[in-house]
N, C-alpha and C positions, 0 to 999 in steps of 0.2 A: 261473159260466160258464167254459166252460173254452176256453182258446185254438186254434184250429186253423192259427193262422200264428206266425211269431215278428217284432219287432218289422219285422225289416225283410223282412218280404213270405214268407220260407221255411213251403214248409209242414211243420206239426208232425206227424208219422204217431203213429194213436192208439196206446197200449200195452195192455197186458196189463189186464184186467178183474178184479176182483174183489167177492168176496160180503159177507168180514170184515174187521176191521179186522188179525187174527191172519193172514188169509191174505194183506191186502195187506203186512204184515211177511215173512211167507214168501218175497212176489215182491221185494221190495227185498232182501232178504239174498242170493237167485239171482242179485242184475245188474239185476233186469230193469225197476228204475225208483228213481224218490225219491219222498217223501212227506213234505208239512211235518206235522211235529205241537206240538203245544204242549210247552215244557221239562218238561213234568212226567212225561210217558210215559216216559221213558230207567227213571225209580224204579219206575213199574206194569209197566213191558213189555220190563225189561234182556235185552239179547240180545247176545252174543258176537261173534255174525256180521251186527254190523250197529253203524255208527259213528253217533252222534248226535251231529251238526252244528250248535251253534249259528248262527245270524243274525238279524240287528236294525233290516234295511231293510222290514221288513215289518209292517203292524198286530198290533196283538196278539188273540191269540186268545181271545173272551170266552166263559164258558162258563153255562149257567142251568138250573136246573132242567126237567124237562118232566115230566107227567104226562098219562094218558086224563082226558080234561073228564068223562067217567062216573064218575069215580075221587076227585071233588074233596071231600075232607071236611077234618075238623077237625084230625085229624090228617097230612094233606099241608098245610095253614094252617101248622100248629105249627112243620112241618119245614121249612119254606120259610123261616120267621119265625127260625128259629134259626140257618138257615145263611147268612142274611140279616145278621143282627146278625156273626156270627161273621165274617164276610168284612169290617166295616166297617176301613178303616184309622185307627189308631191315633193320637193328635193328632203324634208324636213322628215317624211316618210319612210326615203329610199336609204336616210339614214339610221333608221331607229334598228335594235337588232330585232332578228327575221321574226323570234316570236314574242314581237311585242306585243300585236294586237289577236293573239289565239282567245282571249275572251269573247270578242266583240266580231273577229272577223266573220262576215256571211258567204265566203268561199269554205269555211271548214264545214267539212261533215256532219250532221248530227243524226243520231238512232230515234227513231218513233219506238213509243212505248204506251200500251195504253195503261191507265190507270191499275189495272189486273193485272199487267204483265210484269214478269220476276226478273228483276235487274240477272243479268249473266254475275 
């Protein structure tokens, strides 16, 4: 749901629309807004003209497979199962305290800023 006021009553005017994820890159790099993404995107989607923002006030972003329900066989089983296991934390992991790894982890959030754009 997206907000159309701010906490204290102002309204929020909508911005710029977009189709991709590539093109809403495009409009943050222009000015023309932010976009949270999760820390992993800065390594899939590094862009020059565009500063990736950490922050850590906000839930983490969890992410899960999807497939077409038409589509469901033995081999989407397999691949689910594998990247299921793969994803398990580690006993050395499940003991470290919770925010040990908020530097490094790619489930936190991070804010797109492009280079123009005025830290809040």
């Amino acid at each position: 749901m997206i907000s159309v006021h701010t906490p204290a009553g102002r309204p929020i005017p909508p911005g710029p629309r977009s189709d991709s994820f590539n093109e809403t890159l495009t409009l943050v790099a222009a000015g023309r807004g932010v976009f949270p993404v999760a820390a992993s995107v800065p390594e899939f989607y590094p862009r020059p003209d565009i500063a990736y923002i950490p922050f850590d006030d906000a839930p983490a972003i969890e992410w899960a497979p999807v497939w077409l329900k038409t589509n469901t066989t033995a081999r989407v089983h397999a691949l689910v199962r594998a990247a299921h296991a793969a994803c398990r934390p580690t006993t050395a992991a499940a003991e470290e305290p919770a925010d040990a790894h908020r530097a490094t982890d790619p489930s936190r959030p991070r804010r797109l800023l492009s280079e123009d754009s005025e830290l809040p």
